[in-house]
Structures are given as structure tokens and as C-alpha cells.
C-alpha positions in Angstrom: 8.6 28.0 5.4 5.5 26.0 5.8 5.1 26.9 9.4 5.1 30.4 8.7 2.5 30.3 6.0 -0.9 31.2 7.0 -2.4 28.7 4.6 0.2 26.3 4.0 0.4 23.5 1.3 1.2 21.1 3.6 0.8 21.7 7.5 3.4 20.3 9.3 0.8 19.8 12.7 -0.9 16.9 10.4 2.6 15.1 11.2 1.1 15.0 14.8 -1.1 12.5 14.9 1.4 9.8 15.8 -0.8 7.2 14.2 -1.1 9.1 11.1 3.4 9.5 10.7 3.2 5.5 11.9 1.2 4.1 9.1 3.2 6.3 6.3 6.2 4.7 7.9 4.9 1.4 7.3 3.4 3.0 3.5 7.4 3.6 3.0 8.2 -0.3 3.5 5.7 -1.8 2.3 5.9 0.5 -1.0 9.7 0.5 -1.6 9.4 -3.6 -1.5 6.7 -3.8 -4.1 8.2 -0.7 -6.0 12.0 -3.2 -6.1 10.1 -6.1 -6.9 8.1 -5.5 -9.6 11.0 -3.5 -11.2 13.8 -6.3 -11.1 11.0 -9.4 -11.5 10.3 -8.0 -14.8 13.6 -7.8 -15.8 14.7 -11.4 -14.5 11.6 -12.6 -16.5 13.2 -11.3 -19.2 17.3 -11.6 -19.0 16.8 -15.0 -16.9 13.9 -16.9 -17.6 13.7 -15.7 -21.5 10.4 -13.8 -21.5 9.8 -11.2 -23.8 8.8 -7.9 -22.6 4.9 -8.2 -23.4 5.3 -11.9 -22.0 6.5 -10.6 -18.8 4.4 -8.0 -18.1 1.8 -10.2 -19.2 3.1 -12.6 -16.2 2.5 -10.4 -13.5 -1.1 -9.8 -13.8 -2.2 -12.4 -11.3 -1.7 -9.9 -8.7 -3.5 -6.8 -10.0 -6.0 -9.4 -11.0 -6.1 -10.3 -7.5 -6.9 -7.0 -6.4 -9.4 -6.1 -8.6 -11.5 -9.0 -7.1 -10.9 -8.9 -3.7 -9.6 -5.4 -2.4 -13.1 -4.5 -1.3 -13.8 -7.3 0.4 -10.5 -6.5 1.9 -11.4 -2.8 3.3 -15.1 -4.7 4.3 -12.8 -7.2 6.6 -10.2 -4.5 8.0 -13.2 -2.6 9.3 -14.7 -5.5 11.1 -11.0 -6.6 12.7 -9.1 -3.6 12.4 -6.3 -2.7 10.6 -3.6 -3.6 13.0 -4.1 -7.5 11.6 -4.1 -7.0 8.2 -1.3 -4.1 8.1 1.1 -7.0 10.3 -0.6 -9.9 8.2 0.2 -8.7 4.4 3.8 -7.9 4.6 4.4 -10.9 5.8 2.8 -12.7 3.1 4.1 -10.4 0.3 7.5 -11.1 1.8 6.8 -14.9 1.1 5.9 -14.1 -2.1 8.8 -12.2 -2.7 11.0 -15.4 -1.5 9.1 -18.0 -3.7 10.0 -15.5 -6.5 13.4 -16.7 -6.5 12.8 -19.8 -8.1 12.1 -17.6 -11.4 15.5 -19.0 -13.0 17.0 -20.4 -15.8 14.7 -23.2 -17.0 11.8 -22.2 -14.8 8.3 -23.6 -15.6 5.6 -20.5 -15.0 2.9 -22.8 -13.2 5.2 -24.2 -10.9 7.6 -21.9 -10.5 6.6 -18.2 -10.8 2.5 -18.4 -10.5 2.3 -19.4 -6.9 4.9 -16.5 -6.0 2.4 -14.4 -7.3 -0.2 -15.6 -6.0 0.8 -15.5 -2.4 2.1 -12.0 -3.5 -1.1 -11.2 -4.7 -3.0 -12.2 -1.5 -0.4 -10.1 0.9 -1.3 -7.1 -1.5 -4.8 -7.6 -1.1 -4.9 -7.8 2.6 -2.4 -4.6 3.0 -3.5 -2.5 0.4 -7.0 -1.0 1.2 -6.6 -1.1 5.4 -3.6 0.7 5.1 -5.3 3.6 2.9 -8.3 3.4 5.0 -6.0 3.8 8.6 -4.2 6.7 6.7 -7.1 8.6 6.2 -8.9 7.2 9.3 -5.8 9.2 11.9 -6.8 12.7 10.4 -9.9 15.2 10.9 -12.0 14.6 7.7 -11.0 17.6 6.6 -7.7 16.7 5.6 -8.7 13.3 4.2 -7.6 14.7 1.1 -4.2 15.8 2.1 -3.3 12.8 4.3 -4.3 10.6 0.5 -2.0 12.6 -1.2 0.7 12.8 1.0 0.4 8.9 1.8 0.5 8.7 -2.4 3.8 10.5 -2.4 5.5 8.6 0.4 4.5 5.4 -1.9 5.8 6.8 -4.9 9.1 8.0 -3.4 9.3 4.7 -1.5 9.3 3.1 -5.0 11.5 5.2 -6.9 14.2 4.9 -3.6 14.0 1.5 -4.2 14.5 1.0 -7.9 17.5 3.3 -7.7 18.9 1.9 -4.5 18.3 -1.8 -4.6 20.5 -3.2 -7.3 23.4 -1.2 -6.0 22.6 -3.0 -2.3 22.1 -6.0 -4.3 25.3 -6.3 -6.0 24.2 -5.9 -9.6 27.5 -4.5 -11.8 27.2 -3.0 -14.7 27.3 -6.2 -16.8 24.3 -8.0 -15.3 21.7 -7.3 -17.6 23.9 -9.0 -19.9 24.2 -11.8 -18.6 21.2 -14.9 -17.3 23.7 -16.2 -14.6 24.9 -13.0 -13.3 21.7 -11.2 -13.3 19.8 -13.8 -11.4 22.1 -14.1 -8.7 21.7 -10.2 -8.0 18.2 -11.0 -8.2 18.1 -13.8 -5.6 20.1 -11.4 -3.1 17.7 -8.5 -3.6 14.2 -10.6 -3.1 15.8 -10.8 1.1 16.1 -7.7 1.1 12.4 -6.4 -0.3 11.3 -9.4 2.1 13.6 -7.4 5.2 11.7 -4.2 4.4 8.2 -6.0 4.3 9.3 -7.7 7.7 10.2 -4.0 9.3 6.7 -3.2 8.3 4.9 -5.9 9.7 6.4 -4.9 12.7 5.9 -1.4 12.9 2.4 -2.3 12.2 2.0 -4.5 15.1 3.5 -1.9 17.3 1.9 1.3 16.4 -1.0 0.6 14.5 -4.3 0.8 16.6 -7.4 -2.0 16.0 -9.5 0.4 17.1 -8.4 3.4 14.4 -11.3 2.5 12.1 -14.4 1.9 14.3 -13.6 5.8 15.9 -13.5 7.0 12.4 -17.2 5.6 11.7 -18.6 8.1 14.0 -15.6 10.9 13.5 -15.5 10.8 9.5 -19.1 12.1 8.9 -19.5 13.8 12.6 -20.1 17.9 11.9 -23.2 19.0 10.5 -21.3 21.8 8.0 -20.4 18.8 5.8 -24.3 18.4 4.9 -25.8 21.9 6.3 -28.0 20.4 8.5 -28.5 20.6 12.5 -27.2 18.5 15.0 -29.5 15.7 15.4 -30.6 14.9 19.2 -30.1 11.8 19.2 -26.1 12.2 19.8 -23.4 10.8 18.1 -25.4 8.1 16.1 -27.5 10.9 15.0 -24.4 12.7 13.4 -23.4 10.0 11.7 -26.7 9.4 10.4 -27.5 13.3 9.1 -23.6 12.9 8.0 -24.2 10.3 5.3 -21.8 7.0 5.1 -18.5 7.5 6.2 -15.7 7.3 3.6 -14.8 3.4 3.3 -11.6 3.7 0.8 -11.4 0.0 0.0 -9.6 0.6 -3.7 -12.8 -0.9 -5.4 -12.2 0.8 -8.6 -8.2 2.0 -8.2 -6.0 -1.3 -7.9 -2.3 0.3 -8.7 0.4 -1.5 -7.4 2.9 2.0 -7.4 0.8 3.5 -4.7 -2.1 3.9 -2.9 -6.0 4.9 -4.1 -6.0 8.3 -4.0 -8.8 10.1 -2.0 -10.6 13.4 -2.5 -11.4 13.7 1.1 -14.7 15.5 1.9 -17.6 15.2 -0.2 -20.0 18.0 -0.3 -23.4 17.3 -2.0 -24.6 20.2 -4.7 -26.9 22.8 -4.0 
């Protein structure tokens, strides 16, 4: 139906950018390990380690903290090296994260045990997060920045809600876990491989599709055309462009540090008259 739309909600040819449907791939990885994670950690804090709801929640907030401090720094360094480190790079270390996280048993001590899971968690988060917003919005015309943020947001989102509904039953988790410290952290400890499997698939679709280059094109490409500010076409060339253009969109989730999904983006930014 979309196809035959004149102005369609979603056109299909923004699927054919190749990097644009390869970075979503690795948003759906990447997304459906942090959306198991953070679903079943909360609960092992709880039916395993003897947390109370607020207290495990509370427990967590090393890696949003994380994020808040360093995502922008983050977007500042995928620009300088390109995305295709940073987007092989953070899986990898959220998948180490995701590992140390099974020492969150019976008994554990939070310092030792459970903090520097997080933290290495944390870090993988911040080096993934903003590049691979930036890379999404970086393989479109600017003029559908705003459709490529919201359709990376719902491949996030449904890469999340896939995994909380799929992952115990992969895991092994009966009907009786929640019930029960022992039997609930054995599920647990066979479902962190398999968020760390995803994140792994991830890393390498990175490092296979993902361009270093993506990001220094879209300097010059994101503010190029002279209707986004009504003004001429500089002589100077390209440079000139860029300059009359303003700044180019630098999404580096400064301000926007959820751990569902990506920073959404408005896409093009038109000054007032």
C-alpha cells in the first residue's frame, strides 16, 4: 500500500540505502540485548539477590549515569574516527557487561559483584549509543532525518519488547521461577549468553557494513541545499554550503539518555521568518 501512495507514511525507497537498513540491523541487536537485560536484571535483583523494587532500580543507575556524562563526548569521538569503531567496539563491551552480570546471585555483594557489570555496561552503552543514532541519520538525505529517527526508534523499541517476550522462554524460565531464588537465577545465567550472542552479531554486522567514512560525507551533505536557509549558493563550493547551511545535525544524545531506544530527531530545522 505504501508504494502506491503518492505521499506515503513511510517510503519503502528509504530502505535503499544499504547503509541506512545495515545500521537498523545492528539497532535490532544491540536494542533487543539491552531491552532483555535490563528487564530480567531487575528482576534477579529482586527474586535472587533480595533487592526491593526501588533498591533495584535504584541499582541500575550507574549506566544512565554514565550516559548522561559522557554520550556527547561520545558522538564528539565517533565523528573524529567514524562510526564503524565504536558501533564494533560497544557491543562488545556491553556483552562483557552483560557476562559479569551473572555473578548478581544469592549472597552477592553490590560493589564487587554487580557495580563493575554495570560499569563496563555502562561504558559499551556510551560508546554505541550516540554513533549509531548519528550513522542512522547520517545514510539518509536530510530531509528524512526525521523519518530515518523515528523509524530507527521503532526498530529499538520492537527489538526490546521481542526480547522481553522471547527471552525467558529461550532461556528456560517455567512458570515457577519467579518463585523461586535458585531456579530463577539459573534462567538468568543462561539468558545473559544469549543478550551477549546478540550484542556479538552486532559487533559484527558493524564491522562489516558500517562505513568510517558515513559521518565526514554527512558534514558537507547534512546542511548542503540552500532551501533549508533561503539563501544562494555560495561560490566558494561545497565548504560554502556548508557554511550558508549552518552546523550540521551532530545527534550525540546530550540531553536524551534512554536506555529503551534511541534520541529521537526532528530532522530539518528551519529558522523563523
Amino acid at each position: 500500500m505504501e508504494r502506491r501512495l503518492r505521499e506515503p507514511m513511510l517510503p519503502l525507497s528509504i530502505f535503499a540505502s544499504r547503509q541506512f537498513s545495515a545500521v537498523n540491523v545492528v539497532t535490532l541487536c544491540v536494542y533487543a540485548a539491552f531491552g532483555g537485560f535490563f528487564f530480567l536484571s531487575v528482576l534477579d535483583l529482586q527474586v535472587v539477590v533480595g533487592y526491593s523494587a526501588l533498591a533495584a532500580g535504584t541499582a541500575l543507575l550507574p549506566t544512565t549515569t554514565l550516559m548522561l556524562l559522557l554520550s556527547a563526548r561520545s558522538g564528539e569521538l565517533g565523528k573524529r574516527i567514524g562510526p564503524r569503531i565504536p558501533l564494533t567496539v560497544g557491543p562488545l563491551l556491553c556483552a562483557a557487561g552483560m557476562l559479569l552480570m551473572t555473578r548478581a546471585g544469592v549472597g552477592a555483594v553490590y560493589w564487587r559483584d554487580i557495580l563493575p557489570a554495570l560499569l563496563v555496561l555502562g561504558l559499551g552503552m556510551v560508546v554505541v549509543v550516540a554513533p549509531l543514532t548519528a550513522t542512522v541519520l547520517a545514510s539518509v538525505d536530510v530531509a528524512r532525518a526525521g523519518l530515518a529517527s523515528g523509524v530507527n526508534n521503532a526498530a529499538a523499541r520492537a527489538a526490546g519488547l521481542v526480547a522481553v517476550a522471547a527471552l525467558p522462554l529461550l532461556a528456560g524460565m517455567g512458570p515457577e521461577a519467579y518463585r523461586s531464588a535458585d531456579a530463577f537465577s539459573s534462567t538468568f545465567r543462561r539468558a545473559m549468553p544469549i543478550c551477549a550472542g546478540v550484542l556479538l552479531l552486532g559487533a559484527i554486522l558493524a564491522w562489516r557494513t558500517v562505513r568510517s567514512d558515513v559521518l565526514e560525507q554527512a558534514g558537507v551533505e547534512v546542511g548542503a541545499g540552500p532551501e533549508r536557509v533561503g539563501a544562494e549558493v555560495p561560490a566558494e563550493g561545497a565548504e560554502g554550503v556548508a557554511r550558508a547551511a549552518g552546523p550540521p545535525c551532530r545527534p550525540e544524545c546530550a540531553y536524551h539518555c534512554g536506555v529503551s531506544a534511541p534520541p529521537l530527531d526532528p530532522g530539518e530545522r528551519r529558522p523563523r521568518p
